[in-house]
GUPADREN-736901 format. One record per atom (N, C-alpha, C, CB): residue in three letters; z negated, x negated, y negated. Coordinates in pm, whole numbers, plus 50000, padded with zeros to 5 digits. Each point is the difference from the previous one (the first is absolute). Glycine has a CB too. Layout:
# GUPADREN-736901
ALAZXY
...
//
This chain:
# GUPADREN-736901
UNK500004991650120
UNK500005008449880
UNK500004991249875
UNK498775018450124
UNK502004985849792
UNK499754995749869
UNK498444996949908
UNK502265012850033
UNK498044972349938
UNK498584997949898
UNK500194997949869
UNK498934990050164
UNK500415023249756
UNK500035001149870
UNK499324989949916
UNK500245021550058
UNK500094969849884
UNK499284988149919
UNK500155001849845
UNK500504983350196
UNK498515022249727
UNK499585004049859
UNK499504986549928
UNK499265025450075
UNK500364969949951
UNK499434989249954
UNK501224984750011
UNK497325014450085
UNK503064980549790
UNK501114988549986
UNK499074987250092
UNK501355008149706
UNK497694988750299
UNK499374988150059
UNK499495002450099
UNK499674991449837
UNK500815018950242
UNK499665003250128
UNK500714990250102
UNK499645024249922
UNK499154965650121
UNK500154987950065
UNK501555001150117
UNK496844996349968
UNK503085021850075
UNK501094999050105
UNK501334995649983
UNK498855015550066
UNK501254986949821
UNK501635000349911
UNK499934988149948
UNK500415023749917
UNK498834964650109
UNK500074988249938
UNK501614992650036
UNK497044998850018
UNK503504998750094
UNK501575001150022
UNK500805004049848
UNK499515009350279
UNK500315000849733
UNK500645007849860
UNK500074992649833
UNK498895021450146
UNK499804974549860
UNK499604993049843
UNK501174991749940
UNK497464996650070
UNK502635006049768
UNK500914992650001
UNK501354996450067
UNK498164997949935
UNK502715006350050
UNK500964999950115
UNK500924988049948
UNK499945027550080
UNK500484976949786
UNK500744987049999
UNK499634987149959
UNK501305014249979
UNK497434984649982
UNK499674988250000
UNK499384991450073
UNK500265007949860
UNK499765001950260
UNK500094993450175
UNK500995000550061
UNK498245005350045
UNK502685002849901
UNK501724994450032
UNK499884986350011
UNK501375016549860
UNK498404980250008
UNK500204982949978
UNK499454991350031
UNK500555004049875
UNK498294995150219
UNK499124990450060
UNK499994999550160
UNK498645003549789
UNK501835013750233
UNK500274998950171
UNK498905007250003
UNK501114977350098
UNK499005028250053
UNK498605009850068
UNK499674996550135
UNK500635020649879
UNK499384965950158
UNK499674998150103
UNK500465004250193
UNK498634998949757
UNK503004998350211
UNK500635002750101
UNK500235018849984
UNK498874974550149
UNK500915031749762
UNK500165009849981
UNK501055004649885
UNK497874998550111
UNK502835015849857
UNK501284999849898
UNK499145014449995
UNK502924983250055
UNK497915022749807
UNK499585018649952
UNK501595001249994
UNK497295004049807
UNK502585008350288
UNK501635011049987
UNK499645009349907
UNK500975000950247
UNK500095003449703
UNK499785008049907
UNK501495019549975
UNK498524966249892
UNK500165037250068
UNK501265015650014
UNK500415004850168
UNK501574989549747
UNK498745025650218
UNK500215005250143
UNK501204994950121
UNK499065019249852
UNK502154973550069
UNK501114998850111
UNK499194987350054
UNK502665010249893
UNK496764975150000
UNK500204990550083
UNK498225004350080
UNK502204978449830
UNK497245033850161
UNK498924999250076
UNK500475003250144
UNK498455005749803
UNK502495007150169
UNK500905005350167
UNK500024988650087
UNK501875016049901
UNK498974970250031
UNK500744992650041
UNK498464989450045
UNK502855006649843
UNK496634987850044
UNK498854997450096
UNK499665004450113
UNK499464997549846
UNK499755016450171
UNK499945002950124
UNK500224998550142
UNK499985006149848
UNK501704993350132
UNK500874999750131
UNK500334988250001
UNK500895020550013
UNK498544968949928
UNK499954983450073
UNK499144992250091
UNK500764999249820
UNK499465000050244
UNK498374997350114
UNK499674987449931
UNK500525009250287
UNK500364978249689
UNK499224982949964
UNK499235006649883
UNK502064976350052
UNK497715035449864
UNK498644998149938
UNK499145007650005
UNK500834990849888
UNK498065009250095
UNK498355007350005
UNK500035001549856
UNK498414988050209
UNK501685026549840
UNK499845008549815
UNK498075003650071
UNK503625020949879
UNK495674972749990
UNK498205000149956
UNK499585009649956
UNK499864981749943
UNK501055022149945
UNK499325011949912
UNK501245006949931
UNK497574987149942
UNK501655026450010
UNK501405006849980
UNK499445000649814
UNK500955018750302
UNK499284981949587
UNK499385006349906
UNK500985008449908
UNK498264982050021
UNK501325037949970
UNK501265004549959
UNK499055008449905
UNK502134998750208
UNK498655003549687
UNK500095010649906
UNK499755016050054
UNK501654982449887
UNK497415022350061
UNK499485013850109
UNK501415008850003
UNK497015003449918
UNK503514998849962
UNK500725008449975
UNK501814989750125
UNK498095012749661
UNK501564981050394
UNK500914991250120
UNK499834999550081
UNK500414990349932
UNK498685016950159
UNK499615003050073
UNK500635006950128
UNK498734996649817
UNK501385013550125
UNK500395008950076
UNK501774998950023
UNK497665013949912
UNK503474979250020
UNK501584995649971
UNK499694988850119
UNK500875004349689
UNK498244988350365
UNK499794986650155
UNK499645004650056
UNK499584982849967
UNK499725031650048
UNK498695005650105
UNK500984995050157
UNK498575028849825
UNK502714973450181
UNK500905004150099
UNK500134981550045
UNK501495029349888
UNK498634959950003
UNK499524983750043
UNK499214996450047
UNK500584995649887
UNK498145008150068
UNK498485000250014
UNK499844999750133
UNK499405012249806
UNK501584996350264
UNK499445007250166
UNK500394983950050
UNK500855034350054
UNK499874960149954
UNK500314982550018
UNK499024995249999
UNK501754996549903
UNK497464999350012
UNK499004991650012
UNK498565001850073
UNK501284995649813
UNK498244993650225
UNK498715001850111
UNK498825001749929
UNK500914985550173
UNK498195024249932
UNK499005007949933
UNK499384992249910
UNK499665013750174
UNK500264973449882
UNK499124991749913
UNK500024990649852
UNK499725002050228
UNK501625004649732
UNK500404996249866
UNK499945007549916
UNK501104988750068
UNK497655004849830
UNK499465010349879
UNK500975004349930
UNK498084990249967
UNK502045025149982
UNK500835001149870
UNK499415005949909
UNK501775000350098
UNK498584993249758
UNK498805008549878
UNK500655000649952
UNK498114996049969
UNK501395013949938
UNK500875008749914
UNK499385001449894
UNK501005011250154
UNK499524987649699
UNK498975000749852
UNK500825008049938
UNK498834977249958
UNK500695029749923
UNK500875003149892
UNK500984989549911
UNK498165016250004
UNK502514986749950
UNK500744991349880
UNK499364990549954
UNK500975016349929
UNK498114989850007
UNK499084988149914
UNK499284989150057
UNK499665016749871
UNK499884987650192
UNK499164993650160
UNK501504986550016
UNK498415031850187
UNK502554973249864
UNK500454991650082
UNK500934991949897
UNK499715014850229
UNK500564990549632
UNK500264991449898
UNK499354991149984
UNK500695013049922
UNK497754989650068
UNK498914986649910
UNK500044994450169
UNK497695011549726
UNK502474989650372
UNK499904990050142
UNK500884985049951
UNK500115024350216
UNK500944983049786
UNK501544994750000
UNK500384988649911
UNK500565022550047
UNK499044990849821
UNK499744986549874
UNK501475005449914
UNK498674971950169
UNK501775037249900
UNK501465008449911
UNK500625011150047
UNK500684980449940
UNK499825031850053
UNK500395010850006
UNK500604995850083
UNK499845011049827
UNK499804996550293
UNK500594996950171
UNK500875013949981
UNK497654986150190
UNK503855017949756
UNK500605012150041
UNK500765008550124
UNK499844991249809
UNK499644994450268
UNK499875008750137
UNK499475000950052
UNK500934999850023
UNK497594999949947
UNK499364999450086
UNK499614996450150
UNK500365008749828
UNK500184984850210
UNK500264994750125
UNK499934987549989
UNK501205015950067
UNK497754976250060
UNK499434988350021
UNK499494994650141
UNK499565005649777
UNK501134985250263
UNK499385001050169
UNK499644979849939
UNK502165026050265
UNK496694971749813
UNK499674986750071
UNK500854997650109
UNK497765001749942
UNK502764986450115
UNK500234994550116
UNK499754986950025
UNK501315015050001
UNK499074979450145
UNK499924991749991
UNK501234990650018
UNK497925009250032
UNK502174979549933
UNK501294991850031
UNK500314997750166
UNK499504987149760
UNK501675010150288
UNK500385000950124
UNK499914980549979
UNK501755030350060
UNK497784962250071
UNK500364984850010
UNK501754999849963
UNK497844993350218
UNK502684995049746
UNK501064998849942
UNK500764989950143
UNK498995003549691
UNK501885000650368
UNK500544990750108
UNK500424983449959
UNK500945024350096
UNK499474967949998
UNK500594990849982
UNK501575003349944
UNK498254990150171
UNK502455000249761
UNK501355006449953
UNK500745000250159
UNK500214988749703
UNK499824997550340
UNK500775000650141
UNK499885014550100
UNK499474972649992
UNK498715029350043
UNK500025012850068
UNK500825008349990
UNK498354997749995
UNK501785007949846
UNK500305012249970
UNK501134997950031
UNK498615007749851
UNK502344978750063
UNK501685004550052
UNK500175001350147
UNK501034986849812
UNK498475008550289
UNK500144998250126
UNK500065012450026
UNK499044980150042
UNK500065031949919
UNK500225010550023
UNK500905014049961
UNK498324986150036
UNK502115005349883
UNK500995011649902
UNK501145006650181
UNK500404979549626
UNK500185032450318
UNK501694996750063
UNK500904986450001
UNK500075022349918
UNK501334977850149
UNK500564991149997
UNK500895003149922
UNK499364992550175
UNK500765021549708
UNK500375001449916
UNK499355007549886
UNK501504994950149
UNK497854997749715
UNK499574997149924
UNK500084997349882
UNK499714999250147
UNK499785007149740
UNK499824994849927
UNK498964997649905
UNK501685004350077
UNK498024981949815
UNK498634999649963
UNK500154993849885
UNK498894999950206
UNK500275003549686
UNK500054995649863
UNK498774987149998
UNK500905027349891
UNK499764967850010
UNK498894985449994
UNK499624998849820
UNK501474982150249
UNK497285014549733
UNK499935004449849
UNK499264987149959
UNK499855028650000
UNK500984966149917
UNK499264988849946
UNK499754999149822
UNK501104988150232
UNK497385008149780
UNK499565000049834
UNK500225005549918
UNK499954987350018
UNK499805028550085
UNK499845017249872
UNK499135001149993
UNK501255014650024
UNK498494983149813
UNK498105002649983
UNK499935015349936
UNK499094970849921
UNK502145034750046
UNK499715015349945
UNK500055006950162
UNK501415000749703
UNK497345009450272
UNK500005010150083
UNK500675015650043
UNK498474984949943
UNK501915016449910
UNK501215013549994
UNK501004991650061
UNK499585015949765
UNK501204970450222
UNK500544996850072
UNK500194999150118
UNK499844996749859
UNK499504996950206
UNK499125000250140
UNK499835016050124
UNK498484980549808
UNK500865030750067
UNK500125008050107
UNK501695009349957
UNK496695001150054
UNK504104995749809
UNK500665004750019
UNK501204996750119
UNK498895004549782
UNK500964983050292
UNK500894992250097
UNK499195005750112
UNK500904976449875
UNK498005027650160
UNK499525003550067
UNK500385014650088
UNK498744983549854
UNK501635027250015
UNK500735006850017
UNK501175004550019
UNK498664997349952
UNK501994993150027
UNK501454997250021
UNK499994994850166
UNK500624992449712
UNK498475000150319
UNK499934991650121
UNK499945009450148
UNK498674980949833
UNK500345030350108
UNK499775013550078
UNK501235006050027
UNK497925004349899
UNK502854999249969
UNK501165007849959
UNK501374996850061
UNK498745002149799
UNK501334987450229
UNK501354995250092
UNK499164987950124
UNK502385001849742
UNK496715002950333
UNK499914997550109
UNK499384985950051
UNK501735016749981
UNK498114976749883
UNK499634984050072
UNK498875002850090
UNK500564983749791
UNK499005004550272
UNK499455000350094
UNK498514991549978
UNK502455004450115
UNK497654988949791
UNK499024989149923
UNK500574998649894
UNK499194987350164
UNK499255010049750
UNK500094990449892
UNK499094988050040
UNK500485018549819
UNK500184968750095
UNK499064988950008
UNK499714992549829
UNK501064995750290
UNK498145001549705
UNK498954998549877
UNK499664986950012
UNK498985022549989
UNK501884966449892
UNK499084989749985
UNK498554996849934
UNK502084996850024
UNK497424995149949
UNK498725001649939
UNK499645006149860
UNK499924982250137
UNK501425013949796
UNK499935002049852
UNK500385015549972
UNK500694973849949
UNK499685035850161
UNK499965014249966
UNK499215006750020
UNK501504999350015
UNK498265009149919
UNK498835009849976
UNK499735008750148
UNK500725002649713
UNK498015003250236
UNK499365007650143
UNK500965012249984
UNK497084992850019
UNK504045009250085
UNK499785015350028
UNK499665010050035
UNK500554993149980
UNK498055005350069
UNK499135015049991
UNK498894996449871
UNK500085008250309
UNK500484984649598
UNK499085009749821
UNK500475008450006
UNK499664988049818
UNK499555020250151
UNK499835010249940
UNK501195005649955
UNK498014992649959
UNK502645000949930
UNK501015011749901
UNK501384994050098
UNK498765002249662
UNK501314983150402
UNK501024997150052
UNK500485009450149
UNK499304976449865
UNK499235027350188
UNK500285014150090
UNK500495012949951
UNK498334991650108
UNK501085007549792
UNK500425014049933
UNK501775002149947
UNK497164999249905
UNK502874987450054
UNK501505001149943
UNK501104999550135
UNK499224985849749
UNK500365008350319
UNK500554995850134
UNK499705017450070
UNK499244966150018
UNK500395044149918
UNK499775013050107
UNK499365000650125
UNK501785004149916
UNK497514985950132
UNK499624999250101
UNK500724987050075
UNK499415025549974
UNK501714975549992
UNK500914987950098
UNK499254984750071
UNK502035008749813
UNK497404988050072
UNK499194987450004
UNK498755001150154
UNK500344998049667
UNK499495017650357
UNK499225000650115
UNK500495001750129
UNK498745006949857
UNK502824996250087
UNK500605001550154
UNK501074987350036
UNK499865028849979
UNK500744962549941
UNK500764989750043
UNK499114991750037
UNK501795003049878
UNK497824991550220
UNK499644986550075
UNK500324988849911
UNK500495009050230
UNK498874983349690
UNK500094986049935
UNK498954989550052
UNK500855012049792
UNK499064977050168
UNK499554990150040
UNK500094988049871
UNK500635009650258
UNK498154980649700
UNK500374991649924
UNK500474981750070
UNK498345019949832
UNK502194972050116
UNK500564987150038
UNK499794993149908
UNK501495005850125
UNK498084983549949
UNK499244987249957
UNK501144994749840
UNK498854991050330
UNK502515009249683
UNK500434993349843
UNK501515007250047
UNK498394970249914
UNK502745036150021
UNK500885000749997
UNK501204990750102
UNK498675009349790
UNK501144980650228
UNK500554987050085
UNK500065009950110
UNK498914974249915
UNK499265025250112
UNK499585008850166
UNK500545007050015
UNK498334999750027
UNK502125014149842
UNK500325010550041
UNK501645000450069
UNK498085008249817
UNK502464981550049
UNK501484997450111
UNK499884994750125
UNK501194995149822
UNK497674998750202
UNK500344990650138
UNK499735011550088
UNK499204972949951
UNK499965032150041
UNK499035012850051
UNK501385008850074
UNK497615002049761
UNK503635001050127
UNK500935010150018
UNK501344994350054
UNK498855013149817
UNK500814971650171
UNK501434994750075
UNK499414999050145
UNK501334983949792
UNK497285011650221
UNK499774998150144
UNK500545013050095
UNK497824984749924
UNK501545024350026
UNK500175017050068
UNK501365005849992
UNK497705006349923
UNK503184984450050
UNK501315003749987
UNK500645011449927
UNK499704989650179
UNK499585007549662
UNK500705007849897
UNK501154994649929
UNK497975008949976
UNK502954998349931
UNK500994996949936
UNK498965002149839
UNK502525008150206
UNK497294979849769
UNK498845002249851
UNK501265000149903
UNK497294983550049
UNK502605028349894
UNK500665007849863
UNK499154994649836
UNK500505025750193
UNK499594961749748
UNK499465002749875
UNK500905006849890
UNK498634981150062
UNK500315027349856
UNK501425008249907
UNK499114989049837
UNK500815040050150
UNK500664956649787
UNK500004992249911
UNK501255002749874
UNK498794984850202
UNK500775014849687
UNK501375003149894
UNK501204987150022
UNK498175012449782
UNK501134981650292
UNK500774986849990
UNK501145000550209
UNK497074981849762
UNK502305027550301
UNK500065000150103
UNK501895001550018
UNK497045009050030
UNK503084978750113
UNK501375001649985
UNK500575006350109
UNK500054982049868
UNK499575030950143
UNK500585007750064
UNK499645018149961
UNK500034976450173
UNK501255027149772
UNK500045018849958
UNK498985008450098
UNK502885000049939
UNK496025004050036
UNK499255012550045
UNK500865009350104
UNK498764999549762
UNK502315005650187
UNK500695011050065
UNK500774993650116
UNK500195014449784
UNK500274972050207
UNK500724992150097
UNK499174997450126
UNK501274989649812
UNK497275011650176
UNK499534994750095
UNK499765009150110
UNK499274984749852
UNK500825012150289
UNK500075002950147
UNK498994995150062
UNK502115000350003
UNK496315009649944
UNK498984991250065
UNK500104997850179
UNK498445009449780
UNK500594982750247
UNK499954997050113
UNK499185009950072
UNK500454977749935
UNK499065019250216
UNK499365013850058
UNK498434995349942
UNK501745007650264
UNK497894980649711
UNK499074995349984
UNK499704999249818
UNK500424989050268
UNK499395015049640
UNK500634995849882
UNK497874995749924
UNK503525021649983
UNK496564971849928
UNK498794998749919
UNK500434998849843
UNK498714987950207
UNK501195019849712
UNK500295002649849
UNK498624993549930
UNK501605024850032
UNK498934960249898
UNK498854996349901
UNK499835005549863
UNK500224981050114
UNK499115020249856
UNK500065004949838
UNK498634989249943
UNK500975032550032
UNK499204965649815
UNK499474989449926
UNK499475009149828
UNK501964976950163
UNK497445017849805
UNK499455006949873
UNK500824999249902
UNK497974995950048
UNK502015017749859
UNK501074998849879
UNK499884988349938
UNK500015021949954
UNK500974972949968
UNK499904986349968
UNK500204985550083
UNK498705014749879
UNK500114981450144
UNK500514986450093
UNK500345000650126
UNK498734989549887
UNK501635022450180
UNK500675005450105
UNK499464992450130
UNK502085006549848
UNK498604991750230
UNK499774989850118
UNK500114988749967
UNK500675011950141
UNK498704978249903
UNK499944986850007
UNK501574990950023
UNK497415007250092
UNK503464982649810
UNK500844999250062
UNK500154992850150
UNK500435003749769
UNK498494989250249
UNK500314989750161
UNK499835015150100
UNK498434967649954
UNK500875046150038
UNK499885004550067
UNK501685008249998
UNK497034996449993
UNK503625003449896
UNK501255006249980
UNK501274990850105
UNK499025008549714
UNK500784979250275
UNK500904988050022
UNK500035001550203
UNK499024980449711
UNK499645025050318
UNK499695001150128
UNK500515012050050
UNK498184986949970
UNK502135026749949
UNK500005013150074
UNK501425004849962
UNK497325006149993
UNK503485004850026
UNK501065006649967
UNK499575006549879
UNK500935002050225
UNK499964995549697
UNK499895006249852
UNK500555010449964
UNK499864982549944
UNK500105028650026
UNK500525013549948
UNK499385005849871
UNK500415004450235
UNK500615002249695
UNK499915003449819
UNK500365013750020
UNK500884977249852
UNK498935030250062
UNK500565012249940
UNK500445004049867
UNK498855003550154
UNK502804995249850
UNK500294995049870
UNK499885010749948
UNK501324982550022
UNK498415021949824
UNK500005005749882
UNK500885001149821
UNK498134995450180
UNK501775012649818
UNK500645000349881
UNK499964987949944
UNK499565021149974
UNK501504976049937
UNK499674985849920
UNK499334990450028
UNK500165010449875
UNK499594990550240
UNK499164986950038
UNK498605000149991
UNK501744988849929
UNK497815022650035
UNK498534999449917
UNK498845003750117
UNK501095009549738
UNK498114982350283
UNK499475000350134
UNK498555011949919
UNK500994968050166
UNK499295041049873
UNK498885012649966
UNK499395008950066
UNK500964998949866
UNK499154996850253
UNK499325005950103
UNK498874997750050
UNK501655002250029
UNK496855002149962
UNK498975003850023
UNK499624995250185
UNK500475020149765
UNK498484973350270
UNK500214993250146
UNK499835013350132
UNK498734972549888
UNK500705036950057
UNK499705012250086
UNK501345003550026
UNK497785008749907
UNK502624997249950
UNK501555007050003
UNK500974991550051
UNK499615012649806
UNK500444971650235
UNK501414992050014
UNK499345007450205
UNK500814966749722
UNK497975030150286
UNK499685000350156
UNK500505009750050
UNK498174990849992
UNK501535023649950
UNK500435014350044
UNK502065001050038
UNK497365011049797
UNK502904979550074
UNK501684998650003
UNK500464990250180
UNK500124996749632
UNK499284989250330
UNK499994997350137
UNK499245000150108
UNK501004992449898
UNK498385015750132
UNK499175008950101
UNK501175005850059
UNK497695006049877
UNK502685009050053
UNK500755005550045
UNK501384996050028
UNK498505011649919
UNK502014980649997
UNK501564990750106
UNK499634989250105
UNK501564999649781
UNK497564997450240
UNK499544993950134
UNK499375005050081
UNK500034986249915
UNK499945025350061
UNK499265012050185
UNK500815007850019
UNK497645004349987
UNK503724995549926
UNK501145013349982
UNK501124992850013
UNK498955016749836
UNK501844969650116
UNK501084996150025
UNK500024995550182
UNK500254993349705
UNK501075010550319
UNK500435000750195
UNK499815011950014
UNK499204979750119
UNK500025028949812
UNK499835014450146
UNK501215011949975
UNK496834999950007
//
């Protein structure tokens, strides 16, 4: 049954406090989902242990039909507005808030070993924006990859707003992080990928390309993009534009080649 919590310093909801300024320090192998789709989607993932549920009374009853998912033994409280505003630390308008916990993160090798023998997987190196991050995330869901892999220098994708922007996605694609970019190519040539970096400089047309059954799409942060020794090492591909004017956003270039590399051959 639902536990009504009136009181903002009610030790139970300590999870809750402050939310984003424990975004930024970490929670101890733990992430906050947020809003009703990516709570659904929580749910129906087994690698995590959803702790606590904390919802808006008047939200209650729009999950009652989610709720039946989770095991008896996971508290859910419920406050008014105000209550769960002064928790939070800012107008939560959806009221919707789950604890979980993080799933262990595989070895990179494991995971490719296990993919299909036809595949595909994005590799993300030194995206420190998170709308970025989960917006590739969603894209990653959206045409089928199979993994993402995460060097050190990219951001967590289960924060908070990077789940949220990501719709949930970030909880259902399988990722993994790698020791430095190098790894991650070596990581994807060992397992017998065709590593795709996309580059303005890349010398080969987007639309020309005939991925392989195996394919891995790098992407690099707006600006200093991929590394060039890591460029000099992998197949290069561009997407040319008007005038030359490279204006494409790293989410939006992913979603473009996402979908011509899970869709060109069929």
């Amino acid at each position: 049954m639902p536990i009504a919590v009136t009181d903002p310093d009610d030790p139970c909801i300590e999870a809750y406090r402050a939310v984003r300024e424990r975004d930024l320090v970490g929670r101890q192998h733990r992430f906050i989902a947020e809003g009703e789709v990516v709570l659904r989607l929580l749910l129906k993932q087994s690698r995590f242990r959803v702790e606590s549920l904390l919802l808006a009374e008047n939200r209650l009853e729009s999950v009652a039909d989610a709720l039946n998912q989770l095991s008896p033994d996971v508290p859910i409280y419920t406050a008014n507005r105000a209550v769960m505003d002064t928790v939070v630390g800012f107008p939560i308008h959806r009221g919707i808030l789950a604890v979980a916990q993080r799933a262990p993160l595989p070895p990179v090798g494991d995971m490719l070993s296990r993919l299909p023998e036809t595949a595909l997987v994005v590799g993300l190196i030194g995206l420190a924006n998170h709308d970025n991050v989960g917006g590739i995330f969603r894209n990653a869901a959206a045409f089928g990859a199979a993994a993402v892999l995460l060097d050190q220098e990219t951001c967590d994708p289960l924060y908070r707003k990077a789940i949220r922007v990501s719709v949930g996605a970030a909880l259902v694609v399988p990722f993994t992080r790698v020791a430095s970019a190098d790894a991650m190519v070596q990581a994807l040539q060992d397992a017998s990928f065709d590593v795709v970096s996309l580059s303005p400089s890349g010398r080969e047309i987007l639309s020309h390309v005939q991925p392989s059954r195996r394919t891995a799409l790098l992407l690099g942060a707006e600006g200093p993009g991929l590394p060039a020794d890591l460029l000099a090492r992998t197949r290069t591909v561009s997407i040319p534009m008007s005038g030359g004017f490279d204006s494409l956003n790293v989410a939006t270039t992913s979603g473009i080649a996402l979908h011509h590399l899970s869709t060109a051959g069929r």
